[in-house]
C-alpha positions in Angstrom: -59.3 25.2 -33.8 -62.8 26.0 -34.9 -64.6 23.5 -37.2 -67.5 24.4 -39.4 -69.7 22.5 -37.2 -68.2 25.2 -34.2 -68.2 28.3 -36.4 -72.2 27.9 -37.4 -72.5 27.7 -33.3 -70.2 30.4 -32.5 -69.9 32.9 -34.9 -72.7 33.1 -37.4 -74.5 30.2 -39.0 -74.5 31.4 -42.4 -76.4 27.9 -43.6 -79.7 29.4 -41.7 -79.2 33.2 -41.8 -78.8 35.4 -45.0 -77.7 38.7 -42.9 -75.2 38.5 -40.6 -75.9 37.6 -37.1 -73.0 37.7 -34.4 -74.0 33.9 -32.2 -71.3 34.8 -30.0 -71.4 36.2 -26.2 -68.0 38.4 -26.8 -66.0 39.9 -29.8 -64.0 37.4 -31.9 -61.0 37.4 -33.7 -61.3 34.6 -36.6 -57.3 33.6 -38.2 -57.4 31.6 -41.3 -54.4 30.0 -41.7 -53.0 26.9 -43.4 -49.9 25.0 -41.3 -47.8 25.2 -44.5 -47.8 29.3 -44.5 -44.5 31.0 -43.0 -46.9 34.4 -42.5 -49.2 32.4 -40.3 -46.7 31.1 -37.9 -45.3 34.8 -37.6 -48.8 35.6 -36.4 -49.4 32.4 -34.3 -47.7 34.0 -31.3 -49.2 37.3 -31.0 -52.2 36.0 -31.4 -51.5 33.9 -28.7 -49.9 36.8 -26.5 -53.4 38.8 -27.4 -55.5 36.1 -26.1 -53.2 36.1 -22.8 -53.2 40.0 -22.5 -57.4 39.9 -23.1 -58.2 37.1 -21.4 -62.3 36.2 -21.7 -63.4 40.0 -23.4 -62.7 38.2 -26.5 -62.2 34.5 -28.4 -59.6 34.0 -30.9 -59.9 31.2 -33.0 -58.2 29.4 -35.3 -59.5 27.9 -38.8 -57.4 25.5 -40.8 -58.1 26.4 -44.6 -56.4 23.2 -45.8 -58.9 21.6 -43.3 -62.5 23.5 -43.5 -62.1 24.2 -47.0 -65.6 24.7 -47.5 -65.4 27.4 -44.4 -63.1 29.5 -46.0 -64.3 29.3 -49.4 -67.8 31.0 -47.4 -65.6 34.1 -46.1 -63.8 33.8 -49.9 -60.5 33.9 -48.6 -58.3 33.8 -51.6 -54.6 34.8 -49.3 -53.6 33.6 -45.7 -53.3 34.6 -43.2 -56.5 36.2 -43.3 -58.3 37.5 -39.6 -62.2 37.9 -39.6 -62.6 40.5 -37.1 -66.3 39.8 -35.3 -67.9 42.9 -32.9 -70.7 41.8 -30.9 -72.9 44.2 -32.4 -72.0 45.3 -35.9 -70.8 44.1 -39.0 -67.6 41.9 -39.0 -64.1 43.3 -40.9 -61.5 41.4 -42.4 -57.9 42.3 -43.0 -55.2 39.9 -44.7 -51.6 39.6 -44.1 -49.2 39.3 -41.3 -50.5 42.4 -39.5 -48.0 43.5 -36.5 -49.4 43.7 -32.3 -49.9 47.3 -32.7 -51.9 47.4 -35.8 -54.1 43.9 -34.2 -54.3 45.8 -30.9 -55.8 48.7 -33.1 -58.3 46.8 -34.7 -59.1 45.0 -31.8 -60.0 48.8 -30.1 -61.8 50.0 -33.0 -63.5 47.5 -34.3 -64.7 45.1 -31.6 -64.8 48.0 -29.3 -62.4 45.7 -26.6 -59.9 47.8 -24.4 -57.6 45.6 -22.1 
């Protein structure tokens, strides 16, 4: 679970910088998700099996909307589940919807630049 007070350490602290500015060591994978949301627990598992299968080349974690409401509203996500892909280096992608292994996998090669 990743509070807002974790996210500003983490990921980017969006209350001091204007541009984005990755605070983390390795790629991230950020899943917004609410506990009511039927998509979000089909993706709960393979994002569990992903952080298994990648170990420490990248964090995935986990932001209650119903919770950090203010956190979501920052990223303006408007559907769950929602996944706020986060490369060391560049600018960070989000995708909504229950996206299948494959197409995470994918994203997780392309855009983070993270091979198992």
């Amino acid at each position: 679970m990743l509070t807002k007070k974790d996210f500003l350490e983490k990921v980017f602290n969006y209350e001091k910088n204007k541009e984005w500015k990755f605070e983390g060591n390795v790629p991230c994978i950020i899943d917004f998700y609410a506990d009511w949301c039927q998509p979000c627990k089909m993706v709960a598992p393979i994002l569990e099996e992903l952080s298994n299968e990648y170990g420490d080349k990248i964090n995935i974690y986990k932001v209650d909307t119903e919770a950090e409401r203010e956190l979501a509203g920052a990223f303006g996500i408007r559907s769950i589940p929602s996944m706020l892909f986060c490369p060391k280096d560049a600018e960070p992608q989000m995708a909504t919807g229950a996206l299948p292994k494959q197409n995470l996998e994918q994203i997780i090669s392309e855009v983070l630049k993270v091979e198992k």
